[in-house]
N, C-alpha and C positions, 0 to 999 in steps of 0.2 A: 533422773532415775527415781522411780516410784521405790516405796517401801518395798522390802521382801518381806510378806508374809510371817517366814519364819522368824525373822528378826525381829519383828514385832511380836511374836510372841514371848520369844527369850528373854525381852526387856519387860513385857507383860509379867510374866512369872519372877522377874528381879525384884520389884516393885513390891509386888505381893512378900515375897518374901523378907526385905525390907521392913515392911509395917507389921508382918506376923513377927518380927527377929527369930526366923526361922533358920537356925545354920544350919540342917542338913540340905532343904532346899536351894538356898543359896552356894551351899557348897555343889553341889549337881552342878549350877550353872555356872559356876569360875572354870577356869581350867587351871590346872597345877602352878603352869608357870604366868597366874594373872598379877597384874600390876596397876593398883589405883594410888592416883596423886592427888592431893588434896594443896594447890598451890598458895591458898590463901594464909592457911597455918604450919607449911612446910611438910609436910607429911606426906611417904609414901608408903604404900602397904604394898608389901613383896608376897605373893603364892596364896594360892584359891581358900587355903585354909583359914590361914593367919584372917583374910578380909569378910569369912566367914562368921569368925568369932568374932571380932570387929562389928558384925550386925547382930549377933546376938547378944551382947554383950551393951547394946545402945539402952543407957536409962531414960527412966519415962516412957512415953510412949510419941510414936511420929505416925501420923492419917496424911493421907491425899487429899486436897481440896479440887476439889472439883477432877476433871481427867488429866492427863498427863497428856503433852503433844510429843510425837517423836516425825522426825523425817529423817530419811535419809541423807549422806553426805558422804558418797564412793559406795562401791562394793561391798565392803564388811564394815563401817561405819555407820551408827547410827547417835544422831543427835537426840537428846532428850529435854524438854522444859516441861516442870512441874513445880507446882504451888506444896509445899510440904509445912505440917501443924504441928511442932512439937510441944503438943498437950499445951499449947495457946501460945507462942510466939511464931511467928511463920516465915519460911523465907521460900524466898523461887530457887530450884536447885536446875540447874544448867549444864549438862553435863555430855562429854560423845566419848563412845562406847565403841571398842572394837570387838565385833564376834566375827567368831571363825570357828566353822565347824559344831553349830549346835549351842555353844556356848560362847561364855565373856573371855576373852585374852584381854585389853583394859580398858582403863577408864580415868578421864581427866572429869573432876566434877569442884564447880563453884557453886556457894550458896548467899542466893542477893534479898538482903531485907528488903520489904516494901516501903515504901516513904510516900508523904501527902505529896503531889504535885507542886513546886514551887508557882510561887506568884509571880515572880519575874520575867515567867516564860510564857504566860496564859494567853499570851494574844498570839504564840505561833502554834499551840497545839489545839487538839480538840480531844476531850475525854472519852474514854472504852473502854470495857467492861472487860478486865483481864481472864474473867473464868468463862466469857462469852464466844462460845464454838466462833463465831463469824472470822474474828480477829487472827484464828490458827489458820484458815483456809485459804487454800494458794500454793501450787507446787513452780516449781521451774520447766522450761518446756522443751529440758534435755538437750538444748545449743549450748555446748560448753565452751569457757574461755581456756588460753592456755595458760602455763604457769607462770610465762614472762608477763603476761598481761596482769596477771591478778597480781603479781607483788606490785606493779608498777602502782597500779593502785592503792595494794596493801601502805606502799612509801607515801604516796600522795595522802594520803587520809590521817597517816603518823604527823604527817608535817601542816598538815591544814591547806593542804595546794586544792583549794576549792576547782579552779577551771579541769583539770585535772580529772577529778572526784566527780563535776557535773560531766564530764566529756564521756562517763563509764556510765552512767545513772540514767535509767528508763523513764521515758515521760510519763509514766507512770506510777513514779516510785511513791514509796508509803513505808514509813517506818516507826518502829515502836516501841515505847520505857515500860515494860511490864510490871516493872516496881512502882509505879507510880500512875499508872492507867493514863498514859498520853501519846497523843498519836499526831505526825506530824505528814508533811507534804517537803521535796527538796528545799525548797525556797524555806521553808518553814525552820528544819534544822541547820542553815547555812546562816540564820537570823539568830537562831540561838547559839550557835557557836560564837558568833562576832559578838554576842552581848553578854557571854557568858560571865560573871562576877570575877573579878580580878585578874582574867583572862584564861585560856585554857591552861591545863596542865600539859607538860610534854607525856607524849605517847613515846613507849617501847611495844614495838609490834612482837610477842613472843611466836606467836603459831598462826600459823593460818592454811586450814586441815583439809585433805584431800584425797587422794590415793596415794602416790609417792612424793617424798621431800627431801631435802636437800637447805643446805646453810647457805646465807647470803651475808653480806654485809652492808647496810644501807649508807647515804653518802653521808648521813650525818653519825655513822661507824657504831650505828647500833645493830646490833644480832638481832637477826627475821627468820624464822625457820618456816620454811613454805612448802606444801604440798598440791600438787594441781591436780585436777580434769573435775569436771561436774556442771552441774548448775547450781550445786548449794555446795557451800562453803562455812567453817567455824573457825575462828579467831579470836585470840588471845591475846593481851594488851595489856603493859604495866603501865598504870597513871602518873606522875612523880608532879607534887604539887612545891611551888615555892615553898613553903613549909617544910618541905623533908617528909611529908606523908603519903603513903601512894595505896595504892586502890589497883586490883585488877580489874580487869575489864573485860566480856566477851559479849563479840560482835557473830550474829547469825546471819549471810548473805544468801539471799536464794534469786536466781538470775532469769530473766526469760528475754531471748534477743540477744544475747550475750551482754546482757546490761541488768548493772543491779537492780530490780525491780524488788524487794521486798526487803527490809532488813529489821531484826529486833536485837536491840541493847541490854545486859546487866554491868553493873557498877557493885562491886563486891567486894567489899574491909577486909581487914587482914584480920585474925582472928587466930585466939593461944590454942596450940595444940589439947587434945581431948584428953583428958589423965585416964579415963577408962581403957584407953587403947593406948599405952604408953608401950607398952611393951611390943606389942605387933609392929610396931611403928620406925621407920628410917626418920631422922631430920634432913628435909632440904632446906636452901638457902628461900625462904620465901618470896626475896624480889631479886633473883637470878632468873637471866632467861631458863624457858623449862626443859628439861629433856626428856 
């Protein structure tokens, strides 16, 4: 499903508003009962207002680097990837957007620093140019999977069941570290997975975003919340490292053939809630699955 025009603009004018910390703008565009979760630092912002002030209220100042990509992801869902400068530290802000009816109802958003490309992995990728239009281009060709299909996968990918993962996967596929300008081929990230340094972390699949969802429990009795229909798809992922440290995670799928044919990665830190927005602010549990 192509972009809706309108929704492109909505998110157009958030943006802007955003980098002006403009609240009456941005209050136009919440609706009353909007709700943004910020899962890395726990934090939820409850009503159009509260998340209003919340951007006016952002110290320093934050610019766009280069455009913003959005695609769709269902009917009133729209995905966002942007490169955001807070007056010179930058990170990629990843984030899907529900509108309805002219405006934002919500929004789940991660923010993933950039990092040099490791050396470890340089014989399976090949470097790209993450502000380079080429990289963003490519829709889905509207053959969608259904919901059984896509958790199966969503389980297989949690657990590393590679035959699985390759059995859903386009002979075409092409995937990519925005944080770190690398772009790989199947073969390529099924080499880096196996040779990853001290081995992979376990995956918790939180979300994996659609039009309607529904709770599952996967065999190895971790909580998946799954929503279907489309050709592009967003998910959610908690990392948990031997250490006790974990990392979320979101994975961009966009599908043509009913087979994964494009997918882009962030790897995003947990990070202390914002003291400027203390008060607008709910605490959630940061490495609980989301709701």
């Amino acid at each position: 499903m192509g972009l809706r025009t309108e929704h492109a603009a909505v998110i157009a004018a958030y943006l802007e508003a955003i980098v002006d910390r403009d609240y009456a703008a941005a209050a136009r565009l919440l609706d009353d009962d909007f709700v943004e979760v910020y899962p890395q630092s726990g934090e939820r912002i409850a009503g159009g207002d509260a998340a209003a002030q919340a951007i006016a209220r952002q110290p320093g100042g934050v610019s766009l680097v280069g455009d913003p990509h959005l695609i769709s992801c269902g009917e009133d869902r729209v995905i966002v990837e942007a490169l955001l400068d807070y007056a010179g530290p930058r990170y990629w802000m990843v984030g899907l957007y529900q509108i309805s009816r002219g405006r934002i109802h919500a929004s789940t958003a991660y923010f993933a620093a950039p990092f040099p490309p490791p050396d470890w992995r340089a014989h399976w990728v090949e470097p790209f140019d993450p502000l380079g239009p080429a990289a963003w281009t490519g829709d889905g060709d509207g053959v969608a999977i259904g919901r059984t299909e896509m958790e199966r996968i969503a389980r297989a990918a949690a657990t590393d069941d590679v035959a699985i993962v390759r059995g859903a996967t386009h002979p075409d596929y092409r995937g990519w570290y925005a944080q770190s300008g690398e772009t790989f081929d199947f073969e390529g990230v099924t080499a880096i997975d196996a040779a990853y340094p001290g081995g992979l972390p376990s995956m918790q699949v939180s979300r994996v975003e659609g039009e309607s969802e529904r709770w599952i429990i996967d065999p190895a009795n971790l909580p998946m919340r799954v929503s279907g229909g489309g050709d592009t798809w967003f998910s959610e992922f908690l990392m948990r490292y031997p250490s006790g440290d974990h990392y979320h995670g979101v994975a961009i799928h966009i599908l043509r053939r009913g087979l994964i044919w494009r997918q882009r990665f962030y790897y995003c830190a947990p990070f202390e809630p914002a003291p400027f927005r203390a008060d607008l602010v709910e605490r959630i549990d940061p490495v609980a699955t989301l709701d």
